[in-house]
C-alpha positions in Angstrom: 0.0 0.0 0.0 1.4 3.6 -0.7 0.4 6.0 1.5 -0.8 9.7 -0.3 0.9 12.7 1.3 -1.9 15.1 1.3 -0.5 18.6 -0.3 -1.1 22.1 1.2 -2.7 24.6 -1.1 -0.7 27.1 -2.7 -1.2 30.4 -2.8 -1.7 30.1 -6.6 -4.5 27.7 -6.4 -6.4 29.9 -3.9 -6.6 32.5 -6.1 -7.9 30.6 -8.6 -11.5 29.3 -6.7 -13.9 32.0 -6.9 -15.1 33.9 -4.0 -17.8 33.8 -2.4 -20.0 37.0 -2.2 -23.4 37.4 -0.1 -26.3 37.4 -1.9 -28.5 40.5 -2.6 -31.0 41.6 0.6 -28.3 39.6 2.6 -25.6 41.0 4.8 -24.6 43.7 2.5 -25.2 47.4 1.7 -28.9 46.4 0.0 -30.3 45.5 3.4 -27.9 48.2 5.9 -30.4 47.1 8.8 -29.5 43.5 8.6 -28.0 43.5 11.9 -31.8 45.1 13.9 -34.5 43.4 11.4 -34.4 39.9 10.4 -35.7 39.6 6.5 -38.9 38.4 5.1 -40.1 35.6 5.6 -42.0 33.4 2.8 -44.3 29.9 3.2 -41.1 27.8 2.5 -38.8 30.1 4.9 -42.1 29.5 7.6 -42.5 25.5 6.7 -38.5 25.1 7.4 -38.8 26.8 10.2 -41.7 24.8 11.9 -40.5 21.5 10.7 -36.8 21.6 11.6 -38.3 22.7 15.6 -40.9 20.4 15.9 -38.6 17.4 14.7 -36.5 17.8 17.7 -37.4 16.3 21.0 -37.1 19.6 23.1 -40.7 21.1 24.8 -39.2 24.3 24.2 -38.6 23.8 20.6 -42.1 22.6 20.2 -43.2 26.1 22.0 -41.3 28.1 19.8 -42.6 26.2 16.8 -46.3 27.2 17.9 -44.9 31.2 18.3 -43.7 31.2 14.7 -46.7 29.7 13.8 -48.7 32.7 15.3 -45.9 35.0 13.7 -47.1 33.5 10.3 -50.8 34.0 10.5 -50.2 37.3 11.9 -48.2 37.9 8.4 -50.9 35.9 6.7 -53.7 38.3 8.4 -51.9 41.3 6.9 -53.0 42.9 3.3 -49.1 42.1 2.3 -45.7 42.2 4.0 -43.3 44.2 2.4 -39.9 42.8 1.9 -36.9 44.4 3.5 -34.9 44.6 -0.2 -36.5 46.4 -3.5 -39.8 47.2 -1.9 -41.7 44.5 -3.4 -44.9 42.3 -1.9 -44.8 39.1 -0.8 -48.1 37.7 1.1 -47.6 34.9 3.2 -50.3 32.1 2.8 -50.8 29.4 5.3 -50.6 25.9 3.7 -51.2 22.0 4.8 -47.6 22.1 5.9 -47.4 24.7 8.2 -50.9 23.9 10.1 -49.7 19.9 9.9 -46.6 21.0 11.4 -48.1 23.2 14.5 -51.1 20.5 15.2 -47.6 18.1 15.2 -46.3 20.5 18.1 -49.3 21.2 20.1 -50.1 17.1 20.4 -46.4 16.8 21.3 -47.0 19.3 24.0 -50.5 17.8 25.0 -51.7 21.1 24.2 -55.6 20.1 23.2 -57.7 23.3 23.6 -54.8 24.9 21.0 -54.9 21.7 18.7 -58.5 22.0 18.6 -58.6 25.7 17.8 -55.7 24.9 14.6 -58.0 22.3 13.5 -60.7 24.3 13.5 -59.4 27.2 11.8 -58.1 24.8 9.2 -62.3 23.4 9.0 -63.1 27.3 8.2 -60.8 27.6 6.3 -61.8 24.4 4.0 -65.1 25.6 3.8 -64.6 29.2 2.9 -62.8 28.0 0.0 -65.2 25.0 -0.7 -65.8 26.5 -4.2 -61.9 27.2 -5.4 -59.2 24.5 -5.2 -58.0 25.4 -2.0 -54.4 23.9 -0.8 -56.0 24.1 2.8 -57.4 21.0 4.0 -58.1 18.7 6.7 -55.7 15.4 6.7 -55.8 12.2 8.1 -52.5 13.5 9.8 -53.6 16.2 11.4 -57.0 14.0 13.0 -54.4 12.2 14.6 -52.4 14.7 15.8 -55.9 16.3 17.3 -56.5 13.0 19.2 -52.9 12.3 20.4 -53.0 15.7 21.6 -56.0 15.2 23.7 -54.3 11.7 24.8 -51.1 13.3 26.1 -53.1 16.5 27.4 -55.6 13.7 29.1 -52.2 11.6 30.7 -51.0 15.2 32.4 -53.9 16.1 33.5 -54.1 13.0 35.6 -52.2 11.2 38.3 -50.1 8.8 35.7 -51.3 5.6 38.2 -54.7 6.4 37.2 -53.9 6.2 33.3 -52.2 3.0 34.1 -55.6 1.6 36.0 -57.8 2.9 33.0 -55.6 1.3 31.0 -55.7 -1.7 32.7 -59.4 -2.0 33.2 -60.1 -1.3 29.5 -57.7 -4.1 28.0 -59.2 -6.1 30.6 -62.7 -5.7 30.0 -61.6 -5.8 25.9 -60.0 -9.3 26.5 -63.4 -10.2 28.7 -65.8 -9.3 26.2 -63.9 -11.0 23.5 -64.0 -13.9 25.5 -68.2 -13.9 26.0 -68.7 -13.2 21.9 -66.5 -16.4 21.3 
């Protein structure tokens, strides 16, 4: 076996990879309050945001998922955000993704009165668009992240030896009655 030496870079072939610049509306003299304003945000800035957060298995993670998702439909609820480099509109629409993703973090939480009022802002909003193709509408998904919420919000709210009696009693009244129909 030969062995390669690995060979430090020159000065000449340095020079010869291109540099790298910042983008315009980045951290340059387009956007000079980079530094106290954070850009504009659009649906797929909003739908990474929520997704990378609610992923993780941090509580506060999962909080801060369901603040940028109030962030969003406070964008969503205004005529049209401006952006902070050339002046132009951008309106922020609130997709499957982003209520999938915040239903996801409230039934993480346990959080059923807030996964309750998603869903049902998601209904509304199904059935004010009823007669357009609407990209807004309920899943199979978020059904089940409605009831796991109220699960995990149910578990909490109890003593967890309780939960573990229910649970009991049910499997074995289940196994009983499965039992008489045979």
């Amino acid at each position: 076996r030969t062995r390669r030496s690995a060979t430090p870079l020159d000065a000449s072939s340095s020079s010869s990879l291109p540099r790298w610049r910042p983008s315009a509306g980045g951290v340059d003299n387009d956007n000079p309050s980079f530094r106290t304003s954070p850009p504009a945000m659009n649906n797929q800035g909003y739908a990474g945001i929520l997704w990378r957060n609610v992923r993780k298995r941090k509580p506060s993670l999962y909080r801060y998922t369901l603040r940028t998702y109030d962030r969003m439909r406070q964008d969503a609820a205004l005529a049209a955000t401006t952006t902070r480099n050339g002046g132009s509109t951008m309106r922020v629409h609130p997709k499957n993704i982003h209520h999938a993703a915040a239903l996801l973090a409230a039934a993480k939480l346990g959080w059923w009165e807030r996964a309750l009022d998603i869903y049902r802002a998601v209904q509304t909003e199904e059935q004010r668009h009823k007669q357009r193709s609407s990209s807004v509408h309920v899943t199979g998904h978020m059904v089940n992240s409605v009831v796991r919420a109220c699960v995990r919000g149910a578990r909490s709210s109890r003593n967890p030896q309780e939960v573990d009696d229910t649970v009991t009693t049910t499997t074995t009244t289940t196994k009983k009655s499965q039992l008489v129909a045979q």
